[in-house]
C-alpha positions in Angstrom: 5.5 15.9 -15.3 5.2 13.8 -12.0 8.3 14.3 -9.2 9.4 12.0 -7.2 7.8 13.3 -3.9 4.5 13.0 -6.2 5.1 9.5 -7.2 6.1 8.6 -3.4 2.6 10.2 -2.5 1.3 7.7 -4.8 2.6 4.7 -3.4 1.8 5.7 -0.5 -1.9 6.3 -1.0 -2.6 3.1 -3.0 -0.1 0.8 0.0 -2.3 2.3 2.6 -5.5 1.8 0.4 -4.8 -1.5 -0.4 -4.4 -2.0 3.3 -7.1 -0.4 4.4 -9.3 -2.6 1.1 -7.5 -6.1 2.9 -9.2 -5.2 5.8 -12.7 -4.5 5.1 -12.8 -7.6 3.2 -12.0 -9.3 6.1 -14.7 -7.7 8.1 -16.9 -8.2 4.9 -16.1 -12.1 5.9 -15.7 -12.8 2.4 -12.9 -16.0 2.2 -13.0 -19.4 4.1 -10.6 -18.0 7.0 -11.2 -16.1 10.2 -8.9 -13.9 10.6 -6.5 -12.8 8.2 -5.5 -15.5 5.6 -2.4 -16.2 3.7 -3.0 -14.3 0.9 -4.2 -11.1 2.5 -0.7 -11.6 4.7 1.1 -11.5 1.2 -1.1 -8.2 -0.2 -0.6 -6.7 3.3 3.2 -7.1 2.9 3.1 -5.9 -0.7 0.8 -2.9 0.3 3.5 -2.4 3.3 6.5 -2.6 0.7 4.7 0.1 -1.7 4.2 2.4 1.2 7.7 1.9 2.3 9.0 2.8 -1.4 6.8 5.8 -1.4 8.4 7.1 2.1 11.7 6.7 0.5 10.8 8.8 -2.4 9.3 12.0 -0.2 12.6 13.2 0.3 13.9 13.1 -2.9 11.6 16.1 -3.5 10.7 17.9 -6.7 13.6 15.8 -9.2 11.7 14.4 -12.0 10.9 11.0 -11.4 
């Protein structure tokens, strides 16, 4: 069974690796933008949002989730 501080580890790993994944596709230069384009500004946000749910789960602790 997966708790909640488990689960907010989770989000927190993928927000930050999808971050991370945004970035080095920018460096990769793949896209018709320098720079970071509208839709890596909208996965950056989502990947910001997961991580951000994931923090709020940590406390919760070892509930279920």
């Amino acid at each position: 069974m997966v708790t909640k501080r488990q689960l907010g580890l989770i989000f927190i790993l993928l927000g930050v690796g999808a971050a991370v994944g945004m970035f080095a596709i920018d460096l990769l230069g793949a896209g018709q933008f320098q720079g970071i384009g509208p839709a890596q500004r909208r996965a950056l946000l989502a990947a910001g949002l997961a991580a951000l749910v994931g923090l709020s789960l940590l406390p919760l602790g070892d509930r279920p989730a």
